[in-house]
Rosetta silent file (secondary structure, phi, psi, omega in degrees, C-alpha in Angstrom):
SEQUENCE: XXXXXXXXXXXXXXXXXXXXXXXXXXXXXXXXXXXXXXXXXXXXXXXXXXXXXXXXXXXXXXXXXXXXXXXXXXXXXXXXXXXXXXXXXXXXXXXXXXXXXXXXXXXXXXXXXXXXXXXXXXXXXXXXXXXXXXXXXXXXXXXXXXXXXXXXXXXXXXXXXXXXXXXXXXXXXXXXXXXXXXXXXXXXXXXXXXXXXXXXXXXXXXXXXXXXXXXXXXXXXXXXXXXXXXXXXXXXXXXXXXXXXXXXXXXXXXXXXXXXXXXXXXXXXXXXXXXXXXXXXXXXXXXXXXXXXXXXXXXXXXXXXXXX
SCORE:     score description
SCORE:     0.000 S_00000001
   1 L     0.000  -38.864 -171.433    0.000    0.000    0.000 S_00000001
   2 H   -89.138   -2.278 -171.603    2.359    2.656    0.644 S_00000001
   3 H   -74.050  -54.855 -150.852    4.877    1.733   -2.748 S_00000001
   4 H   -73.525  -63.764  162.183    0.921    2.843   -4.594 S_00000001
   5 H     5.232  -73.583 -168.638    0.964    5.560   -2.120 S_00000001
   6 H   -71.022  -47.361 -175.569    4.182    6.879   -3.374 S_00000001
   7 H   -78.503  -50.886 -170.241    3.615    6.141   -6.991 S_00000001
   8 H   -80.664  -12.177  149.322    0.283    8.261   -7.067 S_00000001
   9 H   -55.950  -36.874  173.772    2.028   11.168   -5.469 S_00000001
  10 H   -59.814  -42.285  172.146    4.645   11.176   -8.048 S_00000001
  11 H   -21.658  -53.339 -172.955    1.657   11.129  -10.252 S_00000001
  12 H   -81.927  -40.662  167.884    0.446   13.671   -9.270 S_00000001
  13 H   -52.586  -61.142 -170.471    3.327   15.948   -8.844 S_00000001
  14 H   -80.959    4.223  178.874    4.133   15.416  -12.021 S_00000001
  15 H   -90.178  -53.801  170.907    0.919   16.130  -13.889 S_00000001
  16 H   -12.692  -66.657 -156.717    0.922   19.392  -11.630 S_00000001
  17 H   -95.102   32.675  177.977    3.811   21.035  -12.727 S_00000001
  18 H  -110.960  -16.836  170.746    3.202   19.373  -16.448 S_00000001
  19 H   -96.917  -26.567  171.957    0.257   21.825  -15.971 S_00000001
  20 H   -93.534    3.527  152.569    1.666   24.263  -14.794 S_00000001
  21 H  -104.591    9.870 -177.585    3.773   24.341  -17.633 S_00000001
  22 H   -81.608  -39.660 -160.263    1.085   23.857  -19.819 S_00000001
  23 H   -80.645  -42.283  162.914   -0.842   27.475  -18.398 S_00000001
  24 H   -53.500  -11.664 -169.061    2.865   29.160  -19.036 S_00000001
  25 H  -107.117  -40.631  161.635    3.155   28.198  -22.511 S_00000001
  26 H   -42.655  -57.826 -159.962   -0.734   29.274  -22.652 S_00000001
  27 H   -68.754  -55.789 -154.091    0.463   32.770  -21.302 S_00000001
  28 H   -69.172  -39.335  117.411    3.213   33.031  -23.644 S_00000001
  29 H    38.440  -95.514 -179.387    1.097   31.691  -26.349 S_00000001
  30 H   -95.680   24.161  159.064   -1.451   34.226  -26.402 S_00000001
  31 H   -75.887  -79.798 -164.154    1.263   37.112  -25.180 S_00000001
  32 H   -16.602  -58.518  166.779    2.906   36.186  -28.196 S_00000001
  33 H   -96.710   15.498  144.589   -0.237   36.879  -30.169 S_00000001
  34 H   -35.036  -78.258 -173.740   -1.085   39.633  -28.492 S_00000001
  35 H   -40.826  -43.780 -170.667    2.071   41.112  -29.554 S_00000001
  36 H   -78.386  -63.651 -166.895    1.785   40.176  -33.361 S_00000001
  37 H   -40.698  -32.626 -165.921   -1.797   41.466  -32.992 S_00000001
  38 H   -93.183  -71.652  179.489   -0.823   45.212  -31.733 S_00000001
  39 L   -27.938  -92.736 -145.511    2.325   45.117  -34.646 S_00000001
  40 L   -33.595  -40.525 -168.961    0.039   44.390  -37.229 S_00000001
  41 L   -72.411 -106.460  177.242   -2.653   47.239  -36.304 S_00000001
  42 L    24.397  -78.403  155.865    0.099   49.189  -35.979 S_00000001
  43 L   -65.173  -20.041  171.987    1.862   48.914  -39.103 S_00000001
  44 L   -73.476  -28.995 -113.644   -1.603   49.359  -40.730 S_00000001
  45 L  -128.820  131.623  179.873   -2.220   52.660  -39.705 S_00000001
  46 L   -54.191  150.346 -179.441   -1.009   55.404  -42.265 S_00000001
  47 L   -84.919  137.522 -174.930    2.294   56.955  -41.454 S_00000001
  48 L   -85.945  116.339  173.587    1.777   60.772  -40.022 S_00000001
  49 L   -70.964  153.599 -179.957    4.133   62.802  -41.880 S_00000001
  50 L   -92.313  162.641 -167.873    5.362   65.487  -39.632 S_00000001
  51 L   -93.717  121.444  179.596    3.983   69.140  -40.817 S_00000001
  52 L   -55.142  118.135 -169.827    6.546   70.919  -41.873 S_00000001
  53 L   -50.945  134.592 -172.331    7.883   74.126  -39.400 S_00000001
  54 L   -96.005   89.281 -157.308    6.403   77.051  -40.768 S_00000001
  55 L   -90.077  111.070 -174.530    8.948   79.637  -40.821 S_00000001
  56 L   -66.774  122.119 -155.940    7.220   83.372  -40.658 S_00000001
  57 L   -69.674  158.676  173.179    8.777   85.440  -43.178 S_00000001
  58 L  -107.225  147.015 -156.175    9.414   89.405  -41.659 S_00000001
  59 L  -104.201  156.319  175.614    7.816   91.763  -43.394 S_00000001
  60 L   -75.788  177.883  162.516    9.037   95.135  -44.587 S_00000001
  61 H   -89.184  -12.243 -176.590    7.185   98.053  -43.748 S_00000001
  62 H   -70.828   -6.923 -142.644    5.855   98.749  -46.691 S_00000001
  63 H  -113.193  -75.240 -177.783    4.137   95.358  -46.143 S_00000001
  64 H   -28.158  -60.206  171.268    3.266   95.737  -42.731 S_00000001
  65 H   -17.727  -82.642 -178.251    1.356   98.726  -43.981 S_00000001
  66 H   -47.604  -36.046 -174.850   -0.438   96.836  -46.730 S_00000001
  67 H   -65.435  -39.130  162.855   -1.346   93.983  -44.126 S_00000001
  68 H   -36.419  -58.376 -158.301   -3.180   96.911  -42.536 S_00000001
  69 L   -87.989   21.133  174.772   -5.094   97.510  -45.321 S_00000001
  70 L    64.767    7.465 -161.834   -6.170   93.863  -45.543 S_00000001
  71 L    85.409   22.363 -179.663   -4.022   93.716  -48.718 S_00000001
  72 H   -82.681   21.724 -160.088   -6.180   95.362  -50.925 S_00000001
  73 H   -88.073  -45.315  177.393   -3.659   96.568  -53.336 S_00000001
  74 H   -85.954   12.951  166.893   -3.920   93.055  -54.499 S_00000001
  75 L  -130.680   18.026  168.962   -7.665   92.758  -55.427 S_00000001
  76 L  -142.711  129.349  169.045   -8.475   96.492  -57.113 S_00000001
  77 L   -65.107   22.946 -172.866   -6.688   97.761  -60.192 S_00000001
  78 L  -110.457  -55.367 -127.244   -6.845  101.491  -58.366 S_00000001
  79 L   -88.482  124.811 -160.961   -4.902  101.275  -55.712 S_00000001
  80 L   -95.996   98.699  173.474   -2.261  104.285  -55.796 S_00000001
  81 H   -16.829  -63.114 -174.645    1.019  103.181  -53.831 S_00000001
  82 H   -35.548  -42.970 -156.692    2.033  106.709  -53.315 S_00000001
  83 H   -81.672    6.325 -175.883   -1.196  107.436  -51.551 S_00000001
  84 H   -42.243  -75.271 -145.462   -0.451  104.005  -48.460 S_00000001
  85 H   -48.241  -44.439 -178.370    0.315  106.748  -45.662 S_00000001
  86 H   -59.152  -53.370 -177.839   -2.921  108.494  -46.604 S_00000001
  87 H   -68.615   12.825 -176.359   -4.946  105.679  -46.715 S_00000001
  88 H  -119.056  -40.650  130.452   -3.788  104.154  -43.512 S_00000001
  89 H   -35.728  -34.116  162.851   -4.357  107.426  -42.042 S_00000001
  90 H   -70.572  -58.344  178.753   -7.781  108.221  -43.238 S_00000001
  91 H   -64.280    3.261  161.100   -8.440  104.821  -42.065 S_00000001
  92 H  -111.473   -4.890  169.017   -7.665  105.519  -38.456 S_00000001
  93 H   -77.292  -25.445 -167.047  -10.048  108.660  -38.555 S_00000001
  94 L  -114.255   35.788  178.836  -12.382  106.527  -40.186 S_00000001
  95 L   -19.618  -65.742 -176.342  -12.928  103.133  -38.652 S_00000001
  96 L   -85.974   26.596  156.143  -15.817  102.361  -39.375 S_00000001
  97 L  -102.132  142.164  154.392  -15.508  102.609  -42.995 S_00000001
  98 L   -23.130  140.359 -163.340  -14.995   99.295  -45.288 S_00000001
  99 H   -85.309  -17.261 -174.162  -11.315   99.541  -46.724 S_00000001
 100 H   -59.635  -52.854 -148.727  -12.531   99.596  -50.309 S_00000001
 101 H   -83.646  -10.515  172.458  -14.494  102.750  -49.763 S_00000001
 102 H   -67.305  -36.250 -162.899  -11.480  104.201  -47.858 S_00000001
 103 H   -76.541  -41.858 -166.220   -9.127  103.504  -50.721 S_00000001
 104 H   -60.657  -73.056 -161.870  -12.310  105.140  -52.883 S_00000001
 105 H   -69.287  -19.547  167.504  -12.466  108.614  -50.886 S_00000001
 106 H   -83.116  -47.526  155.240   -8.637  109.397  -50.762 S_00000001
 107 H   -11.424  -40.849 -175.781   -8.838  108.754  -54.300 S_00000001
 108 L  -112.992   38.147  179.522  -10.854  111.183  -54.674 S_00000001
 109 L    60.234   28.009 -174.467   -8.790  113.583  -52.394 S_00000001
 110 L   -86.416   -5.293 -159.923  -11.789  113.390  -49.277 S_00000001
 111 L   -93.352  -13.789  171.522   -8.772  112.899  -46.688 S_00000001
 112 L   -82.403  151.142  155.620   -8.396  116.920  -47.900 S_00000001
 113 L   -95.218  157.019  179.685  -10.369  119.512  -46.613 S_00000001
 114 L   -33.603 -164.180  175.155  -12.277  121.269  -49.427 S_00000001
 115 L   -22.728   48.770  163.632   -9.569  123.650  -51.167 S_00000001
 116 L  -117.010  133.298 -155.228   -6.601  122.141  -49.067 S_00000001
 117 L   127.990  -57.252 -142.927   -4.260  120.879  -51.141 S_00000001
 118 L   -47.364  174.461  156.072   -5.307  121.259  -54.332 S_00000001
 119 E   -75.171  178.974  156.678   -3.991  120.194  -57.999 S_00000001
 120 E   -86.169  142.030  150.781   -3.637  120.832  -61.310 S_00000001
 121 L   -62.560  115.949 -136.465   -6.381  119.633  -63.291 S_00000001
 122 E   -93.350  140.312  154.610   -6.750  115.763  -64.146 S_00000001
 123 L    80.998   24.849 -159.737   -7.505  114.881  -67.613 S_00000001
 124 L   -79.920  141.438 -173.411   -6.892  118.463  -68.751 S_00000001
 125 L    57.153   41.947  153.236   -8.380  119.126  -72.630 S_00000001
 126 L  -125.782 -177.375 -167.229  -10.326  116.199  -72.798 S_00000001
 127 L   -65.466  -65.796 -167.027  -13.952  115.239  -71.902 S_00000001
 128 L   -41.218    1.004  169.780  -12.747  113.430  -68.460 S_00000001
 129 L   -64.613  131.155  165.569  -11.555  116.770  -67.270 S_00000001
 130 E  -119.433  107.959 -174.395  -11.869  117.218  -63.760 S_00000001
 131 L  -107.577  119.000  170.525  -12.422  120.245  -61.818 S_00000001
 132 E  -161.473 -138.972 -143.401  -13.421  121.095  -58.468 S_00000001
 133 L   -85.959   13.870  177.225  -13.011  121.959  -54.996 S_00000001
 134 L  -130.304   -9.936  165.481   -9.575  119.730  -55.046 S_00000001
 135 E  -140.680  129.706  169.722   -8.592  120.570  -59.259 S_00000001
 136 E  -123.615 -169.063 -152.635   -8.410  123.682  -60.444 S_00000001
 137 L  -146.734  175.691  170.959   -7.615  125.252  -63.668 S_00000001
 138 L  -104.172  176.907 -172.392   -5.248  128.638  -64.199 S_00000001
 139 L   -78.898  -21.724 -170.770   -6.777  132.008  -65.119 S_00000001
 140 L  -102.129   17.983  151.887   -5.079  131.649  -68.486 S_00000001
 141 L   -60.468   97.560 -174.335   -6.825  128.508  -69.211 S_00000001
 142 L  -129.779  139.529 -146.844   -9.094  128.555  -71.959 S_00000001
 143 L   -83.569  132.690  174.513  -10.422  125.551  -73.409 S_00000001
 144 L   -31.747  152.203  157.627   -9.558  124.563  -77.286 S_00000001
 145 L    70.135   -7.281 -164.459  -12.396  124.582  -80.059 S_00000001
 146 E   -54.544  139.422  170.365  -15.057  126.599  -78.127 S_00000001
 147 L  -176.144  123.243 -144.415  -18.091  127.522  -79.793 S_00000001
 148 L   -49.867  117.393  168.846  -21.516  129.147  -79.557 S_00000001
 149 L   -70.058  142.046 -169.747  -24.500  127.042  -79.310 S_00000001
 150 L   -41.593  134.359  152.704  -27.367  127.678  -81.778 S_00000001
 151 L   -27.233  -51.917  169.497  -29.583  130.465  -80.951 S_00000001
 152 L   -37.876  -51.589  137.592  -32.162  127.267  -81.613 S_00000001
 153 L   -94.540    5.093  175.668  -31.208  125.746  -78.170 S_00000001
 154 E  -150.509  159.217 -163.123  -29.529  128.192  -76.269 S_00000001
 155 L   -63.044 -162.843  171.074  -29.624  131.892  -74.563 S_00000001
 156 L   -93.291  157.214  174.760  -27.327  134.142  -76.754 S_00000001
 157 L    38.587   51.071  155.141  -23.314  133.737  -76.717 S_00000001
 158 L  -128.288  158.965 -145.090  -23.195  130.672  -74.567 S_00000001
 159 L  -139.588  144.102 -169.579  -20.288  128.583  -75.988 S_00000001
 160 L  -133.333 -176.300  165.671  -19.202  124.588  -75.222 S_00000001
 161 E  -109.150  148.558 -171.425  -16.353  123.134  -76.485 S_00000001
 162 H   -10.104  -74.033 -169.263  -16.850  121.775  -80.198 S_00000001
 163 H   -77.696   -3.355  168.116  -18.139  118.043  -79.393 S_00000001
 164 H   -81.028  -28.418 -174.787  -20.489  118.933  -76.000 S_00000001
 165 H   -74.054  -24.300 -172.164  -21.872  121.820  -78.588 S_00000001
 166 H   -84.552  -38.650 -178.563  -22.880  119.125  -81.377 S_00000001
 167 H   -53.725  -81.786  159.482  -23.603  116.829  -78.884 S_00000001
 168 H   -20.904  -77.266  147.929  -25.876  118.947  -77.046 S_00000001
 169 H    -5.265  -99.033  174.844  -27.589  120.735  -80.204 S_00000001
 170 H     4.114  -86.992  147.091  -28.713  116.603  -80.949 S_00000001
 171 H    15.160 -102.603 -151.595  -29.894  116.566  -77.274 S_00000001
 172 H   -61.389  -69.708 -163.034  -32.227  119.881  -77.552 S_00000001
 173 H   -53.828  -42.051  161.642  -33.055  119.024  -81.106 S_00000001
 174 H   -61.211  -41.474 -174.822  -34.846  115.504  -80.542 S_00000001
 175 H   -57.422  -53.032 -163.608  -36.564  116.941  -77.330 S_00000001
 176 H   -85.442   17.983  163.718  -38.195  119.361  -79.143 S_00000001
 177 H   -70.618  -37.474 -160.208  -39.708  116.739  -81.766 S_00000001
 178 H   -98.527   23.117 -164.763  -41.149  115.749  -78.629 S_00000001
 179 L    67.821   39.616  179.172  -42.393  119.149  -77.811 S_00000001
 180 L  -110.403  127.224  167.852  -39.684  119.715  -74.920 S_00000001
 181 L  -114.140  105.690 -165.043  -37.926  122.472  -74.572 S_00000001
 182 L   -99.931  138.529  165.066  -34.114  121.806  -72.756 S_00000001
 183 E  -143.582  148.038 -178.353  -32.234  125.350  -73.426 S_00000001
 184 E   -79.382  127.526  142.881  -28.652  126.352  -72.585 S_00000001
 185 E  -142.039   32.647  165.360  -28.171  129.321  -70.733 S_00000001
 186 E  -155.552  113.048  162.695  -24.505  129.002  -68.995 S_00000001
 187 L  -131.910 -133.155 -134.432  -22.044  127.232  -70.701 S_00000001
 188 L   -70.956  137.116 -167.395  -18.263  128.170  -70.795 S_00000001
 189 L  -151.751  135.217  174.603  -17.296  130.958  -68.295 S_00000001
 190 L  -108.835  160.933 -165.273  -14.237  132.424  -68.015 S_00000001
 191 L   -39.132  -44.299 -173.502  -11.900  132.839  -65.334 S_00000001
 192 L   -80.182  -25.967  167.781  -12.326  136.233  -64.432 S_00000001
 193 H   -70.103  -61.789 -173.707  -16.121  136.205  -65.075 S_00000001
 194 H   -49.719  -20.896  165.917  -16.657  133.356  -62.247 S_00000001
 195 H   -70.719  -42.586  148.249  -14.468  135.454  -60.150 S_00000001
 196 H   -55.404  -15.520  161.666  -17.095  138.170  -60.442 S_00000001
 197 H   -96.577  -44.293 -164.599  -20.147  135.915  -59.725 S_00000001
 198 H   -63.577  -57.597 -168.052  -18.765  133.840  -56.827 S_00000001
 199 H   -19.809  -58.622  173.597  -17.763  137.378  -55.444 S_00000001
 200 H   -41.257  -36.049  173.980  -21.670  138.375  -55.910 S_00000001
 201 H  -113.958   12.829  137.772  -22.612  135.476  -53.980 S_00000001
 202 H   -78.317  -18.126  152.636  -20.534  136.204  -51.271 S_00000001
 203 H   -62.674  -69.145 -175.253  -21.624  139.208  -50.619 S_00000001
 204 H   -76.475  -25.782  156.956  -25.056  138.398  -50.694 S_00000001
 205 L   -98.282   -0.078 -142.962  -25.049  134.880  -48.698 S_00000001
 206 L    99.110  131.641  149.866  -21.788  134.704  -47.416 S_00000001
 207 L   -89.090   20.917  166.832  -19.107  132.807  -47.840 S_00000001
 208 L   -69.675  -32.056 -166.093  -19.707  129.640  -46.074 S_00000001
 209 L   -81.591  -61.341  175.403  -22.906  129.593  -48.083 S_00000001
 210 H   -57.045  -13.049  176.588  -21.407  130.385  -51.841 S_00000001
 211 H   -72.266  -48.945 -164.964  -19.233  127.529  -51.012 S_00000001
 212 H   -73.397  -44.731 -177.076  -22.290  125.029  -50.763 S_00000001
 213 H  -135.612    3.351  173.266  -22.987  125.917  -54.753 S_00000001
 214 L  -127.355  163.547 -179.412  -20.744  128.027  -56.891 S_00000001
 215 L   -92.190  148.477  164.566  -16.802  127.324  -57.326 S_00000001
 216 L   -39.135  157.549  167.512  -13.913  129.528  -56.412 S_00000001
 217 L   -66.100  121.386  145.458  -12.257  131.373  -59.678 S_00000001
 218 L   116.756  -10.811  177.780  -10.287  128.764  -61.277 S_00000001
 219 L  -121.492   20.332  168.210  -12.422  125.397  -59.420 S_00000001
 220 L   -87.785  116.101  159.068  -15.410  126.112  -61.788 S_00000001
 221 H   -54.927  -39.324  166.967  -16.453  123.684  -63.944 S_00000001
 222 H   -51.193    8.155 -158.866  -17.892  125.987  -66.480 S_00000001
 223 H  -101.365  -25.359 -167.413  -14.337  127.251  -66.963 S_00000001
 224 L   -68.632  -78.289 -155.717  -13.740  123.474  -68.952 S_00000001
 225 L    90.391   13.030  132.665  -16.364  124.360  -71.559 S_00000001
 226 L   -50.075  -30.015 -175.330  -17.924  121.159  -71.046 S_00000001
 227 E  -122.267  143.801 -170.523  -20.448  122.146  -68.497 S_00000001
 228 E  -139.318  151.474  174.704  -23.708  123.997  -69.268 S_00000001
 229 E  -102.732  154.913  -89.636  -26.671  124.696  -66.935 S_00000001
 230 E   179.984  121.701  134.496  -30.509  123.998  -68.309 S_00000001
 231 E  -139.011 -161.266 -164.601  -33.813  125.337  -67.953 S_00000001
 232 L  -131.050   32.136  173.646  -37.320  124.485  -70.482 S_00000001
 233 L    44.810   37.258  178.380  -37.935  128.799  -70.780 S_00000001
 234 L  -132.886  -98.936  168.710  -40.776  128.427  -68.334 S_00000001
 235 L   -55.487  158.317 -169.557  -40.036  127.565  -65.032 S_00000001
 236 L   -63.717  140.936   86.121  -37.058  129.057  -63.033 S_00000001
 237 H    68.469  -78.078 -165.290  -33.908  127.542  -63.616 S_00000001
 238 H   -82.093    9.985  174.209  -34.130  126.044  -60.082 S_00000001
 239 H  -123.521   24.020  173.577  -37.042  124.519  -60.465 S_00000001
 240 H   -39.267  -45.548 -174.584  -36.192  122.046  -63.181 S_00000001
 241 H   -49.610  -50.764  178.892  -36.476  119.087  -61.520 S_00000001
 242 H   -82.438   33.304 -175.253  -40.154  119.221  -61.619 S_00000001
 243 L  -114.080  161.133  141.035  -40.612  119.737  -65.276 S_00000001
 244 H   -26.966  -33.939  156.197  -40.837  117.245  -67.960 S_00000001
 245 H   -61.916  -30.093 -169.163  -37.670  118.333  -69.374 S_00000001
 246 H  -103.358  -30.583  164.211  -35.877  116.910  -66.782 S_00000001
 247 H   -20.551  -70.741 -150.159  -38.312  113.557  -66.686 S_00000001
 248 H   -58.149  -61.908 -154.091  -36.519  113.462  -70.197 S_00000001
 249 H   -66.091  -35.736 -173.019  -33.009  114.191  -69.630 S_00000001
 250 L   -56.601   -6.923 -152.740  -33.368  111.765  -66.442 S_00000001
 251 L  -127.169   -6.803 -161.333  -34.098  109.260  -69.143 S_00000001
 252 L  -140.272  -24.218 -176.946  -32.205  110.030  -72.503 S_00000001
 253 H   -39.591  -52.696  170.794  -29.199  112.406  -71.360 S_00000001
 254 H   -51.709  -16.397  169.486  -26.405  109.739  -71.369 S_00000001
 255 H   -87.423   -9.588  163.464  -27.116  108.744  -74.658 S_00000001
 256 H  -115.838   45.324  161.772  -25.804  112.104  -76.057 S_00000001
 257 L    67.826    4.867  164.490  -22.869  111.872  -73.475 S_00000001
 258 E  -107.424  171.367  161.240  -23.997  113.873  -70.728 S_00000001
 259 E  -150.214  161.010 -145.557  -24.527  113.772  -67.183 S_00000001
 260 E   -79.969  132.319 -173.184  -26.360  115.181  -64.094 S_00000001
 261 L   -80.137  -32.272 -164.490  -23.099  116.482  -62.533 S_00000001
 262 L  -128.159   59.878  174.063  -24.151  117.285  -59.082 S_00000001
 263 L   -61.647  171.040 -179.022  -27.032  114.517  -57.529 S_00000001
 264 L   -64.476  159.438 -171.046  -28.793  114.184  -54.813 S_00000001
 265 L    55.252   -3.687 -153.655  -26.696  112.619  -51.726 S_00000001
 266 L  -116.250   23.410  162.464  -23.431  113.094  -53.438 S_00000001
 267 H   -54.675  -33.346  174.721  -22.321  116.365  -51.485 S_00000001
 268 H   -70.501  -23.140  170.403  -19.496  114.615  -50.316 S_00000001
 269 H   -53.386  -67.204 -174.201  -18.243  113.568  -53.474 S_00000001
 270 H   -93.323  -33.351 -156.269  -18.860  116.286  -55.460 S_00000001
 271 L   103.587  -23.926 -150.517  -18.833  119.061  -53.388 S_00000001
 272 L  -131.820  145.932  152.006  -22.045  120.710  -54.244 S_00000001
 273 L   -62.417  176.403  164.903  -25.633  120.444  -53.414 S_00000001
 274 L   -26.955  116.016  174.207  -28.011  119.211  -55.457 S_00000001
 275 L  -111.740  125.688  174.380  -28.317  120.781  -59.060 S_00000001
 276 L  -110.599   13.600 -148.089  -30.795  119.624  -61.150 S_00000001
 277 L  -105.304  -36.815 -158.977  -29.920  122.198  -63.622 S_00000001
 278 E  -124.401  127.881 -149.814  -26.226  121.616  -64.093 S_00000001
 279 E  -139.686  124.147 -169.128  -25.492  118.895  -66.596 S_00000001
 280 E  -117.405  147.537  147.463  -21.430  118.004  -68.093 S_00000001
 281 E   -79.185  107.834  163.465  -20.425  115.985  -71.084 S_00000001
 282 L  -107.351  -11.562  168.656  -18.094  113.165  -70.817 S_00000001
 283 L   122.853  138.662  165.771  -18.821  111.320  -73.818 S_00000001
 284 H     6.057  -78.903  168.169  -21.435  108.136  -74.422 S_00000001
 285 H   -47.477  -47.989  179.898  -19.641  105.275  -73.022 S_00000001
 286 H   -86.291  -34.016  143.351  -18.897  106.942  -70.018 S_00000001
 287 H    -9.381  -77.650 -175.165  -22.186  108.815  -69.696 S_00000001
 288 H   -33.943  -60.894 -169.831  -23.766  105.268  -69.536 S_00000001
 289 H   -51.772  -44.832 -171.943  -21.596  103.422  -67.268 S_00000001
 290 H  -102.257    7.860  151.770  -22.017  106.264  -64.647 S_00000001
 291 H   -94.352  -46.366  172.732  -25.605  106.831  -64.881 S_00000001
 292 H   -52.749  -42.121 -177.437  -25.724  102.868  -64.948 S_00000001
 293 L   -92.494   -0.182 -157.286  -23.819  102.554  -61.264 S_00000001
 294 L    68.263   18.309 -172.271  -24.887  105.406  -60.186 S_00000001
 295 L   -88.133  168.718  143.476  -21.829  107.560  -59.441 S_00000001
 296 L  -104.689 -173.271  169.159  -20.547  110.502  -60.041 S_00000001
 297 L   -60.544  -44.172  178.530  -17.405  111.830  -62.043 S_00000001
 298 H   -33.876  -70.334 -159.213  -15.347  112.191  -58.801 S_00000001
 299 H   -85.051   25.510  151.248  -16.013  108.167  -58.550 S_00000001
 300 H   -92.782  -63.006  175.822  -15.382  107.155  -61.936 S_00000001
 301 H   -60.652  -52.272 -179.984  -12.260  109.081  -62.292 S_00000001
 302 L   -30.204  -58.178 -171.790  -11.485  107.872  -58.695 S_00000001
 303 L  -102.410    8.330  173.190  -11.922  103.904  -59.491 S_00000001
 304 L   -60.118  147.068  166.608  -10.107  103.866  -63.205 S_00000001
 305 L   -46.281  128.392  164.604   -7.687  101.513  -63.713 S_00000001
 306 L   -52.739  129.155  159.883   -4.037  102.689  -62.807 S_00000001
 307 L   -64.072  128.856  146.762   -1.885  102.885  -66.035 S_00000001
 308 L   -55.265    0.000    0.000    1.395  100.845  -65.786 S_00000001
């Protein structure tokens, strides 16, 4: 009995630790695939490239500048180099204007007070001349070609230059097929007369007031011989707006190349109140375009392409 004894202890022993090397072999076993399991996922997984260091370039100042200005040099065909300081100034008086319209009003010299400044005239002996309360003209300027509109449409002696007089003449001559009467009676004024009328109406309103609608000697458009003022030989002058003549002109002027020079809302622009009265040639194309947007000359001339 105890020899069996003895033999089923070994028995026993040894299936034990034949087990217990069975559950280690188990372990490494599924370590093992464990291991393989985690590579593989591993190696599946896309490699991350690292993102390249981004090295920030330093900017000049002229740059810096532009970065102010959101860069807009590079999306408008306008934008006048010379003028950066101004526009980055104007643009700290003026926060809350949009930078396009900033770039827009020193263009048109609004970063100026009213006769601070001024120029020579832009565009000088062409239609596109522009004069006002920031271009001005000399006393001995007198415009090529001038010459007296037809008794037939106009007051006596008033005088355009050559192609606003044919143009015009057209103008008055279809309206009055339609039984309209449009008549000139200020067109080309020379320096020294307009020195004698603003005078007149500084005396009698003042000159804060004479300011609001006639030009200094030498900032008159009528000095160009392009611009002529309108009435139908009924009503006053100043009361155009409500006639039929100007129904018309509101509707057909741009097609003989003129346009209302001085609209409603556009004192800042232009300078001037409202005229309904006072009417410039620029020619057809451009007529259109700026009766089509709505503009004035200031903001035409303003938003032309720079030449290179």
């Amino acid at each position: 009995m105890g020899k069996r004894k003895k033999k089923r202890i070994r028995i026993k022993k040894k299936n034990f630790i034949l087990f217990i090397l069975f559950l280690i072999l188990l372990f490494y076993a599924i370590s093992k695939i464990i291991y393989i399991t985690i590579k593989l996922i591993e190696t599946s997984k896309p490699i991350e490239k690292e993102e390249p260091k981004v090295i920030e370039k330093t900017l000049t100042p002229t740059e810096k500048k532009l970065k102010e200005l959101d860069n807009i040099n590079k999306k408008i065909d306008y934008f006048h180099m010379d003028y950066l300081d101004r526009y980055l100034n104007y643009k700290e008086k003026n926060e809350d204007l949009e930078i396009i319209q900033i770039i827009k009003n020193v263009n048109m010299n609004l970063d100026y007070n009213y006769y601070e400044n001024t120029e020579k005239a832009l565009n000088k002996d062409t239609p596109l001349i522009l004069v006002n309360k920031h271009y001005n003209l000399e006393e001995n300027d007198i415009p090529n070609n001038l010459e007296t509109v037809s008794n037939n449409y106009a007051l006596d002696d008033v005088k355009l230059v050559s192609i606003a007089k044919e143009a015009f003449e057209s103008l008055a001559k279809d309206a009055q097929k339609e039984n309209l009467n449009i008549v000139g009676m200020s067109g080309y004024r020379s320096y020294q007369y307009q020195t004698n009328l603003y005078n007149n109406y500084v005396n009698k309103d003042g000159k804060e007031a004479a300011d609001t609608y006639s030009g200094r000697p030498g900032h008159s458009e009528h000095q160009t011989g392009y611009a002529l003022d309108v009435y139908n030989l009924k009503e006053n002058y100043t009361n155009f707006e409500n006639t039929k003549e100007f129904t018309w002109m509101q509707e057909h002027a741009q097609d003989y190349g003129f346009i209302l020079r001085f609209p409603k809302n556009k004192e800042l622009e232009t300078g001037y109140i409202y005229e309904s009265w006072h009417y410039r040639y620029v020619g057809v194309e451009v007529a259109k375009e700026i009766k089509e947007k709505g503009i004035t000359l200031e903001e035409y001339i303003a938003t032309r392409p720079i030449q290179q």
